[in-house]
N, C-alpha and C positions, 0 to 999 in steps of 0.2 A: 504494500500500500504506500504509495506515495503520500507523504508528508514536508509541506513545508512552512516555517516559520517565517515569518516577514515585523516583527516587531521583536528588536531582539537588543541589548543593550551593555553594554562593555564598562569599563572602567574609564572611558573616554568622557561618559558619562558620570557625573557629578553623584548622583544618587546610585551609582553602581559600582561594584567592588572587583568583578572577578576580569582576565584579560580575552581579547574574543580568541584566542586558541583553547582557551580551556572550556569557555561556552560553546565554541563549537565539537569540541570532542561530548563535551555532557549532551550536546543537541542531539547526534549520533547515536548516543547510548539507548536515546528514546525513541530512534528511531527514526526521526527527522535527514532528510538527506538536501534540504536547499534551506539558507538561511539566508535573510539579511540582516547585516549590523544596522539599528537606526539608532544611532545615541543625539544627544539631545543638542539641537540648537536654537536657544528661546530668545526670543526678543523682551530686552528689557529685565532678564536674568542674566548678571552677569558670573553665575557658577556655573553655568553652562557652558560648551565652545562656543566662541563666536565667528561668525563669518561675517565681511561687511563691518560698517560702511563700508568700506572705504579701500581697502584689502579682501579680493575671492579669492581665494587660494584653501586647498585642502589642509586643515589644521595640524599639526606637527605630532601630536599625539595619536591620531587618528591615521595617518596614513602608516607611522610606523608598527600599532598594531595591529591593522589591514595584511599588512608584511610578512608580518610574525603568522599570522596566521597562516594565510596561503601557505608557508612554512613546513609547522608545524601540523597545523590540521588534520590529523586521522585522512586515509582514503576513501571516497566515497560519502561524502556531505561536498557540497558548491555553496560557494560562499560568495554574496555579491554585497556592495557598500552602498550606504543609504545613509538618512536622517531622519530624525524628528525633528522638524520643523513649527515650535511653537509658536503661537501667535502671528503667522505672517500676515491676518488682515491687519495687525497693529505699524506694518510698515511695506507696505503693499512691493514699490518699486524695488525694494532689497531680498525683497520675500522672491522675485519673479529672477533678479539678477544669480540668485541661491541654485535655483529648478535648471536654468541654462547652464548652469557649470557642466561639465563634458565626464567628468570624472564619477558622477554618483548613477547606479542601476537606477536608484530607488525612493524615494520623498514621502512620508506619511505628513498629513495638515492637521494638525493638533490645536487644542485653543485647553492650555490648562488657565489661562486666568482672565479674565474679563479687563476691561479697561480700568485702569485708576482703582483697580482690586488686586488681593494679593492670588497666589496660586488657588485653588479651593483649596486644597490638601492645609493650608493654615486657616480658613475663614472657619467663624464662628456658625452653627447653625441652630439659631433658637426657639425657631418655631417653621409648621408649616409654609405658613404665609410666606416667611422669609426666603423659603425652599425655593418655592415656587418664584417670585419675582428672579432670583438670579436664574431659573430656568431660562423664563422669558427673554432674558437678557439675554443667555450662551446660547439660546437658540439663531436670535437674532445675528448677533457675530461670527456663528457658524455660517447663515445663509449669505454675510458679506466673504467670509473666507470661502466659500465656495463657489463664488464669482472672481475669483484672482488666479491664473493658470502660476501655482507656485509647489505644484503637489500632483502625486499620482493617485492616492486613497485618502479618504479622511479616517482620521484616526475614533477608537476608542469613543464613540454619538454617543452623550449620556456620563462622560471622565466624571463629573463633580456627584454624580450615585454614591460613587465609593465613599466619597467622605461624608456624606447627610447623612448616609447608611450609619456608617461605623459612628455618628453620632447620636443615634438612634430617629433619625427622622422616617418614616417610613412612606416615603415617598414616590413615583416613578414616572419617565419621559414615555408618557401615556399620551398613544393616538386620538383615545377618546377625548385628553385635554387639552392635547397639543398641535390635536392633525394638521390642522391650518398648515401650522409654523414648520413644522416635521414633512408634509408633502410639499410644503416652497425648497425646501432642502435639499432632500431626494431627487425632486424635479433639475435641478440646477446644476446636481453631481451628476443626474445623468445625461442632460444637455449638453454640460460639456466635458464628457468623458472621464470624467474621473470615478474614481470605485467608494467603497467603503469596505473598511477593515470591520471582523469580528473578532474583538477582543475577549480572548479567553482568561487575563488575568485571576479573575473572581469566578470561575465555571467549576473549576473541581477543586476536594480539598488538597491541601501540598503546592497551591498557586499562591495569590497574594495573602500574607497574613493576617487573620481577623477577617476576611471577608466575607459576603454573605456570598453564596453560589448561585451566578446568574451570570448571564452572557450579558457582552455592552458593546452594541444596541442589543434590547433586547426581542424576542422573537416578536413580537408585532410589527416592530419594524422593519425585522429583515423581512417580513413577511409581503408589507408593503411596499420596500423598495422590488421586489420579486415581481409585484404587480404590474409596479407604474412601467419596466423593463427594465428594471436595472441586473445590470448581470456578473459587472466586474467586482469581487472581492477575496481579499486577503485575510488569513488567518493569521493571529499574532499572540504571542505567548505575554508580552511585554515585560521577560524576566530581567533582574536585574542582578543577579547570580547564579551560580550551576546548579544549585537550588531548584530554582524556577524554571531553567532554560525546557522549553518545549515540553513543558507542562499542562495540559488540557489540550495540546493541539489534535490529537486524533478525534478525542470529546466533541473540538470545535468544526471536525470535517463530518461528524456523524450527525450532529446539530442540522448545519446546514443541508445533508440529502435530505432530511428533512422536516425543512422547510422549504425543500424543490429548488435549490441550487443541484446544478451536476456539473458544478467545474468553477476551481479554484483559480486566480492568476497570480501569477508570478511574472516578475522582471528584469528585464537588463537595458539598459539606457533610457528608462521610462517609456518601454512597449512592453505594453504585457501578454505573454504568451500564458493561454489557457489548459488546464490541466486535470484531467477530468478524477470526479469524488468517486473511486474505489472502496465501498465497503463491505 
């Protein structure tokens, strides 16, 4: 059975520990045989690498453990280089200069924090009400980040769950609340070609710590992206140790046959070739 990861995250990454030869040997071990490194470039977090203003160039840390790996790397996984791209409707023209660099297969469009807000992963969540408003808001900035050609999938629809959740809100990016906003979305990724990732961090136990177990988007969504035609999507483990590495991803291919996907994509220079769900 083919397996591949495509959210995957090195020590190049600020909130990650382990180097990608050794997440790519643990990808292997689970079976995983195509990964991409996306480690994190945020706008307006400066613990993350930065690319831009002003200076494109592949970051010094990041190309030497790309190296290392192709290397090292066990036989029999492919390993292709990516990013996570935070926030790029927060600086559109930088975010678009990032996608034309020559050098990356692969681009996830992430929005961990809202304008003039901190990441979610720090905000406070006190109530309902409170949930919900910043929904309305990350809906909205996803619908401008996905008018920006700066990305090949958007990441992770639904990031700030994890943390309302583990705060105890019990809350969800519900079609029945949200369709409106959720089919301007959909509609936009698919118009202009780009996909959507299903994040398996929070899907089985032995993935993210504390979390509740649920796909993100969850199945109503993908349910409806399936609808409107959309067809392009990537499975992503988003570990950030050997821990984690390709963890739930069979889960997340089983998931999706069904909900009536029969074929995953993967990349290499931002084309993605399709690769059909074997279960």
């Amino acid at each position: 059975m083919f397996l591949a990861d495509y959210h995957v995250h090195s020590s190049c990454s600020f909130d990650a520990r382990d180097k990608m030869a050794d997440m790519a040997r643990a990808e292997l071990a689970r079976g995983v045989t195509e990964i991409c490194f996306t480690d994190h470039v945020d706008f307006g977090d400066q613990q993350t690498m930065q690319i831009g203003p002003e200076r494109f160039g592949l970051p010094r840390a990041q190309v030497r453990q790309f190296i290392d790996a192709m290397e090292r790397a066990p036989e029999g996984i492919d390993i292709r280089l990516g990013l996570e791209l935070g926030q790029g409707n927060h600086d559109p023209a930088r975010a678009r200069r990032i996608y034309a660099m020559p050098e990356y297969d692969f681009i996830l469009g992430s929005l961990h924090n809202l304008r003039d807000e901190k990441d979610f992963y720090y905000l406070r969540y006190g109530s309902e009400e409170r949930c919900l408003e910043l929904y309305d808001r990350y809906l909205d900035e996803l619908i401008e980040l996905a008018g920006i050609n700066c990305f090949d999938c958007m990441a992770h629809i639904g990031y700030c769950l994890r943390y309302m959740h583990k705060q105890g809100q019990d809350v969800e990016l519900s079609m029945e609340r949200f369709g409106y906003k959720i089919d301007l979305l959909l509609r936009a990724l698919i118009e202009n070609g780009k996909g959507i990732e299903l994040n398996v961090a929070d899907l089985v136990a032995g993935g993210r710590q504390d979390a509740m177990l649920r796909p993100v988007p969850g199945t109503d969504i993908l349910r409806r992206y399936r609808e409107l035609g959309g067809d392009i999507i990537t499975v992503g483990s988003d570990a950030h140790n050997v821990k984690a590495a390709g963890v739930g991803i069979r889960e997340g291919y089983e998931l999706l046959a069904e909900t009536g996907f029969r074929y995953v994509a993967v990349y290499k220079r931002h084309k993605p070739e399709f690769k059909r769900i074997e279960i």
